[in-house]
N, C-alpha and C positions, 0 to 999 in steps of 0.2 A: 504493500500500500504506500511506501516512500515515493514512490512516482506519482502516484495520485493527490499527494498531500502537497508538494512539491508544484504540480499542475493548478492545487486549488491556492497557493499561497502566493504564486504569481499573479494569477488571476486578481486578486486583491491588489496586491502592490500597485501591479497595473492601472487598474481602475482607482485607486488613489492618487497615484501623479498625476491622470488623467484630471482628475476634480479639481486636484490642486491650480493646475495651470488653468483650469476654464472658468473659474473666478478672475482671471485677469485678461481671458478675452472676450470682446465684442460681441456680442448678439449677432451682428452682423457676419461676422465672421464665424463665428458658432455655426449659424445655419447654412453657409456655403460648407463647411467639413462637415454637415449631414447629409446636404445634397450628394458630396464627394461619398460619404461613406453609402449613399444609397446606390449609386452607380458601381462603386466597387462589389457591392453586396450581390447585386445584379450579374456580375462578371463571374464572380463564387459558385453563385445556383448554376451559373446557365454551367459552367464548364463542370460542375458536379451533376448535373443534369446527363450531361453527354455520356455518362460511366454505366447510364442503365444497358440491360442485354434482351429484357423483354419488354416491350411498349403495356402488351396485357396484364404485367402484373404490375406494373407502375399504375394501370388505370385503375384497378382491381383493388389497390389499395390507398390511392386517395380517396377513391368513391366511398367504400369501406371507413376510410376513415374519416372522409366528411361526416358520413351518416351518425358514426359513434361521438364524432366530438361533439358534432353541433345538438346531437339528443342528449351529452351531457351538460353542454354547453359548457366546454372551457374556456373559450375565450372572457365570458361572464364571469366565470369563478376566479378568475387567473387577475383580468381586471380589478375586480374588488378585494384581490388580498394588496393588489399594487396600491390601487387607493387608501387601503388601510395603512401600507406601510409608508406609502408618500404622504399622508398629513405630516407627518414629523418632519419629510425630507422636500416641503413643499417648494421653496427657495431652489434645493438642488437642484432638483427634476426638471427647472428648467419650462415649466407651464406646457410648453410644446411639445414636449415627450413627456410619455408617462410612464411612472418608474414600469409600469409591467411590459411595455413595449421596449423599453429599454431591455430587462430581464430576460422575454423570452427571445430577442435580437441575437442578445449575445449568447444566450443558452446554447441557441442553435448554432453559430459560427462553432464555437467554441467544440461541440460536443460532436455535430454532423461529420463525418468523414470516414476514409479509411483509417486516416493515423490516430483517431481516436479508438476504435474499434479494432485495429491491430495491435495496436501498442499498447492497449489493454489487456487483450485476450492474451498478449504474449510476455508480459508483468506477472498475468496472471498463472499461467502456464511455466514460466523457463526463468522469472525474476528478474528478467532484461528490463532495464527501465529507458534505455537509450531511449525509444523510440518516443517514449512522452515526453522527456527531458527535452528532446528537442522542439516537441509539441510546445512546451511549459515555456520555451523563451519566445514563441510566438506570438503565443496566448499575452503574455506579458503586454509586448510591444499592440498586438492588437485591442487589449483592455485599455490600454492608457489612450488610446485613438476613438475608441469606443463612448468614453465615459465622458471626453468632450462635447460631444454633440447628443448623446444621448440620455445625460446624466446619472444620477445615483442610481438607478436600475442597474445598472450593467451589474455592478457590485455582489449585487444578489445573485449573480450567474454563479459565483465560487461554489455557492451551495449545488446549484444543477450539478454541477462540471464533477462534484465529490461524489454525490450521490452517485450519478450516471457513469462516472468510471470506477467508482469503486462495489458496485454489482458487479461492473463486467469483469473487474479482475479477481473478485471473491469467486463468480459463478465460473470462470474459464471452464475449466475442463467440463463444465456440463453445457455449456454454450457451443465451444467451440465446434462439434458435429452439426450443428445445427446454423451459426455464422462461418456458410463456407463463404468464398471468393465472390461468389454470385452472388449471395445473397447477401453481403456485403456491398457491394457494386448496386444494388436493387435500395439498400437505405440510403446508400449514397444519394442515387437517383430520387427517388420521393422528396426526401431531406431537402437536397436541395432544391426542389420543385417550390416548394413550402419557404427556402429561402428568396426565391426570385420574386414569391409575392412580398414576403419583406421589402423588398429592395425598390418595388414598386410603390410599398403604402411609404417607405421613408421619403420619397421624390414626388409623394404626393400626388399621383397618377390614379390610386386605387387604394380602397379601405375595405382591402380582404379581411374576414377572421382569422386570423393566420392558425391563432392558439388554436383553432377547432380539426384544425388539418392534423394535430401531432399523434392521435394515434396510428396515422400511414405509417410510422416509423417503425411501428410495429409488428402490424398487418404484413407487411412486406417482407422479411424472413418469414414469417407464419408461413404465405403464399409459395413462397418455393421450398420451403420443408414438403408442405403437403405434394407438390406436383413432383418431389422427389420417388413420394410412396409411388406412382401410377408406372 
């Protein structure tokens, strides 16, 4: 779990210098580095996008997962814990962003990929932590970029990032048959689907649920375990 603790403590530091320095710039400038970070965000999904191998389960499991989110409605729930925790952080968050858009932003950068998911499973598996260590100096420099234009939210992602890598490196060996290559490549794909709507609501183009899409992340390993059995 040293790679994981390591991954969540950057993640912090990160998104602190980040706050630090967005107290002394401009509004103005604030919202051009969200514009910036919306088009980059954009660039992320699409080329994580391109990693899927079957269109069908891609569809299969946003569909799937629209249905489940939005009949639990996460983006509602996800929202009103942000609210709850932005009254205290009302100044930070920056009015324009709210802490849970913030949160689940970076969640997702942070957590969506293979290096997250391999360098998990293989922490978990073999003790090698290289692969997050290098994730963790990412993470950093991306939390500190982050946390300027999108404020105190981002902060809260440490928690996701702990949680979400440290299953995957407790469950390894009971994962790993079940997260092959493919289906690895398939959360990739969804994930990032899910981030290009990010990158659209940040550029203010569209106001997807974004949170209500997050159990495709799921669905999608599900989807090709089963098509394994036939």
């Amino acid at each position: 779990m040293i790679g994981v603790l390591v991954n969540t403590a950057t993640v912090l530091i990160g998104s602190l210098i980040g706050l630090i320095f967005k107290k002394g710039i401009p509004q103005k400038l604030t919202d051009a580095v969200m514009l910036g970070i919306g088009l980059c965000t954009l660039y992320i999904g699409i080329s994580g996008a391109l990693k899927g191998e079957n269109t069908l389960i891609l569809i299969g499991s946003i569909v799937l997962g629209a249905i489940i989110g939005t009949a639990v409605d996460i983006d509602k729930r996800l929202n009103a814990l942000g609210t709850l925790i932005g009254k205290r952080f009302e100044k930070e968050s920056g009015g324009s962003v709210s802490v849970a858009e913030g949160f689940v932003t970076a969640s997702l950068l942070f957590c969506i990929g293979a290096m997250t998911i391999v360098g998990s499973l293989t922490a978990g598996l073999t003790g090698d932590n290289k692969m997050i260590f290098t994730k963790s100096l990412l993470d950093l420099i991306s939390a500190a970029i982050l946390s300027v234009s999108l404020g105190i939210g981002v902060i809260f992602s440490a928690v996701f990032v702990f949680v979400f890598q440290g299953v995957l490196v407790l469950l390894a060996q009971y994962l790993a048959p079940v997260l092959t290559t493919s289906a690895i490549n398939e959360i990739t794909c969804a994930g990032s689907l899910i981030i290009i709507a990010m990158g659209l609501n940040l550029i203010g183009v569209t106001k997807i649920k974004v949170a209500n899409y997050l159990p495709a992340i799921l669905i999608a390993p599900l989807i090709c375990w089963v098509l394994t059995l036939f």
